[in-house]
DSSP file (Angstrom, degrees, kcal/mol; ACC not computed):
  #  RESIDUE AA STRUCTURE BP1 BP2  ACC     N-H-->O    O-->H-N    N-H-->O    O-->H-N    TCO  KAPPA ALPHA  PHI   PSI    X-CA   Y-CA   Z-CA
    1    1 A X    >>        0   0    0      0, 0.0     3,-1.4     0, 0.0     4,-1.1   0.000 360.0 360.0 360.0 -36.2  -16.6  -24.8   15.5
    2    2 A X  H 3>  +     0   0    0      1,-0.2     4,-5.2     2,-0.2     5,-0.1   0.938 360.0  50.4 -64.8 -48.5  -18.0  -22.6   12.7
    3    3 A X  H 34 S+     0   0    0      1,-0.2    -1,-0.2     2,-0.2     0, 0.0   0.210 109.6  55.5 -92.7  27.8  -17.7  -19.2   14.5
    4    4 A X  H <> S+     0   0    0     -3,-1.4     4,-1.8     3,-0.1    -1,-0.2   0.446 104.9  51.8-116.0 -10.8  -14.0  -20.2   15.2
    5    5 A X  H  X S+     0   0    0     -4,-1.1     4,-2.7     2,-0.2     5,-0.3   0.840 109.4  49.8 -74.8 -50.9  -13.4  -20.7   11.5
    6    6 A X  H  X S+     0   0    0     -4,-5.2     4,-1.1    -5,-0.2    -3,-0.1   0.723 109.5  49.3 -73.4  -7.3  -14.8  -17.3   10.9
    7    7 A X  H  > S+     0   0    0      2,-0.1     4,-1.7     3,-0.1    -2,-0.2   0.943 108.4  52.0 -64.4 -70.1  -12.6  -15.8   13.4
    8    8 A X  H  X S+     0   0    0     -4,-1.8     4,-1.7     1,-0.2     5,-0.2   0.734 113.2  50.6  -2.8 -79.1   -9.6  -17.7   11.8
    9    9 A X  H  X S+     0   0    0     -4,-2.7     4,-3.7     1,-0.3    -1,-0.2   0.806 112.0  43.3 -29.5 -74.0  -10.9  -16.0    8.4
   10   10 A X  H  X S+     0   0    0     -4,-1.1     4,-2.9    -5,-0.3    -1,-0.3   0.953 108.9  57.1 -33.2 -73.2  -11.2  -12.5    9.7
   11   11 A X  H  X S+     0   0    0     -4,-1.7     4,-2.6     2,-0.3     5,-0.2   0.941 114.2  40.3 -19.4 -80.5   -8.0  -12.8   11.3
   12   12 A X  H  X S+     0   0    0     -4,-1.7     4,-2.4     1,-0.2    -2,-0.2   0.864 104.8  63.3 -25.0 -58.8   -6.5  -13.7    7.9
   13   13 A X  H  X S+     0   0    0     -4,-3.7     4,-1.6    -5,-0.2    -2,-0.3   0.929 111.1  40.2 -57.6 -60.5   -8.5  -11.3    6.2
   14   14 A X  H >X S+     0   0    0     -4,-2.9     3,-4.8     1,-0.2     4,-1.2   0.975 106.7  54.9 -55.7 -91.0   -6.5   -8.6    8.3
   15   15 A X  H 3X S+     0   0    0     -4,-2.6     4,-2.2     1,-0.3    -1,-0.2   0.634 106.6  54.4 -61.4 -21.2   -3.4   -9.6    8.3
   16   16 A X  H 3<>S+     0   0    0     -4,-2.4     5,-1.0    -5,-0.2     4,-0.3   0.868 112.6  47.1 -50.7 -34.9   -3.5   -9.8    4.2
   17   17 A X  I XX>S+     0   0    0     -3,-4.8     5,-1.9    -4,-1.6     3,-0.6   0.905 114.4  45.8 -95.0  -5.7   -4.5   -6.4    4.2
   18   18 A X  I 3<5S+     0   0    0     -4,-1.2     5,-0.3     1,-0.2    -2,-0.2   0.860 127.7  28.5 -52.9 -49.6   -1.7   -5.3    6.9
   19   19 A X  I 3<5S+     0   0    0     -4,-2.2    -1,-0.2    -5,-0.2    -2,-0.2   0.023 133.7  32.1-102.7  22.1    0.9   -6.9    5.4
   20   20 A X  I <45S+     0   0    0     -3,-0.6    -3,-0.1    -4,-0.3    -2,-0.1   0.387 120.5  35.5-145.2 -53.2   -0.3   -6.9    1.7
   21   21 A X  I >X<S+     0   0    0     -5,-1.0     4,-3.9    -4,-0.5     3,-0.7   0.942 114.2  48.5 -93.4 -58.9   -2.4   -3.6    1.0
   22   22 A X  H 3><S+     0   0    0     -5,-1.9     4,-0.9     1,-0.2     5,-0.2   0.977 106.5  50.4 -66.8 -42.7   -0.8   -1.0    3.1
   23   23 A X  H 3> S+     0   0    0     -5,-0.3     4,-2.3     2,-0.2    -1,-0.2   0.769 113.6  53.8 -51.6 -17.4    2.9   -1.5    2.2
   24   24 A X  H <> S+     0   0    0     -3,-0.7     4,-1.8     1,-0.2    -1,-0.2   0.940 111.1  49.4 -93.5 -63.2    1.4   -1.3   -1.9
   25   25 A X  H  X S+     0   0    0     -4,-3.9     4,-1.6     1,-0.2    -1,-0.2   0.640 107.0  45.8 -66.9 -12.3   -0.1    1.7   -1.0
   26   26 A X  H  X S+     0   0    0     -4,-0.9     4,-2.3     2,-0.2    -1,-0.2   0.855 113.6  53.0 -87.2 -45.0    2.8    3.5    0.7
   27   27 A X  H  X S+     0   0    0     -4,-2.3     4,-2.5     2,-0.2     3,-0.4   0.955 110.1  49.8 -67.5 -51.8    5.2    2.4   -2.4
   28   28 A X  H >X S+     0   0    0     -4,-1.8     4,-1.3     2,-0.3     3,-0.8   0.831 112.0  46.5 -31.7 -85.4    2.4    3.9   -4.7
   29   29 A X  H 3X S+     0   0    0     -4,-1.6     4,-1.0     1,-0.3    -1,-0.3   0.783 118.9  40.6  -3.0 -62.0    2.5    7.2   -2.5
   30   30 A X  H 3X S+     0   0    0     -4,-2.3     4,-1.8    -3,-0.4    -2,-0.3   0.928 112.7  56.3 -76.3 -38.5    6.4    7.2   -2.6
   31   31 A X  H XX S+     0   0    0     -4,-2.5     4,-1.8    -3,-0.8     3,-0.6   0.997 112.5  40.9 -45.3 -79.7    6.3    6.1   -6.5
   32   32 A X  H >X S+     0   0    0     -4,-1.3     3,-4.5     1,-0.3     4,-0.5   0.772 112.8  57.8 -53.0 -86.3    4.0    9.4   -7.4
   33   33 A X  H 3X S+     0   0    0     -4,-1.0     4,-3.0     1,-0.3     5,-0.4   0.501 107.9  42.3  19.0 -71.8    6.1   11.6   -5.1
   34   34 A X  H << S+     0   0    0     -4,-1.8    -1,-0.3    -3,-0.6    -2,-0.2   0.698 111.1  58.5 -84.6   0.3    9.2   10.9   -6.8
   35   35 A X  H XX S+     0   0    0     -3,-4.5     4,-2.6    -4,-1.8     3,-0.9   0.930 110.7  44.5 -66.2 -67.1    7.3   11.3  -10.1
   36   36 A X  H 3X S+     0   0    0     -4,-0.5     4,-0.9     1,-0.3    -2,-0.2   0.786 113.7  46.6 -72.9 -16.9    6.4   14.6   -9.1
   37   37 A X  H 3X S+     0   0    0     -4,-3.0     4,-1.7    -5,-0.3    -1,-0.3   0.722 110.6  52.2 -64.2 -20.3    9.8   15.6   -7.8
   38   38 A X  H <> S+     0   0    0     -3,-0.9     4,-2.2    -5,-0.4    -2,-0.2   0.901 107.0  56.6 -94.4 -25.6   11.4   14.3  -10.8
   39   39 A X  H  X S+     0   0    0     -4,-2.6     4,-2.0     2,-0.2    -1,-0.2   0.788 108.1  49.1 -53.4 -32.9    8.8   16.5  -12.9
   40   40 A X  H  X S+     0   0    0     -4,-0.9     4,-1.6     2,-0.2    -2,-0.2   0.748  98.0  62.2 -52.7 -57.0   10.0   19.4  -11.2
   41   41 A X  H  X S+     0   0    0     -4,-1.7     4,-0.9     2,-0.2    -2,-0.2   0.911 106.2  50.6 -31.3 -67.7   13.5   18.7  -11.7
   42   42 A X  H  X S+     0   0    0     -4,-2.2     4,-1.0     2,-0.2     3,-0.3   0.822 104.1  54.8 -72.7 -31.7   12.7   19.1  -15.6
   43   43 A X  H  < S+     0   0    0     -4,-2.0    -1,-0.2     1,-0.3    -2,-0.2   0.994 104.5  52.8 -65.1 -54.5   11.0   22.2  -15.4
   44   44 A X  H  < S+     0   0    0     -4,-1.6    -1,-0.3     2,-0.2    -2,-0.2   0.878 108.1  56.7 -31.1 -39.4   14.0   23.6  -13.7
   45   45 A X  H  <        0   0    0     -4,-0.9    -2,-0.2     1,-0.3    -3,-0.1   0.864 360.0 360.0 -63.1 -98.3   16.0   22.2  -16.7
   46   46 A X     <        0   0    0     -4,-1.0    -1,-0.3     0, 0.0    -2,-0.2  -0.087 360.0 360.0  -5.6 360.0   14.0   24.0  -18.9
């Protein structure tokens, strides 16, 4: 019963970081990105 509770857990434990961790990190990724595009942008102004 115990090592079907710590499957459960695990199980959980993955899908939080599937659904949770990577998507955060991809908008973070796409966030700096358009930071550095948009830096770029202003030097051109300049």
């Amino acid at each position: 019963m115990i090592e079907i509770f710590k499957s459960f857990i695990f199980i959980l434990f993955a899908w939080v970081i599937f659904y949770w961790i990577i998507p955060y990190g991809m908008y973070l990724t796409l966030k700096h990105k358009n930071m550095e595009k948009e830096s770029i942008m202003r030097h051109d102004v300049y």
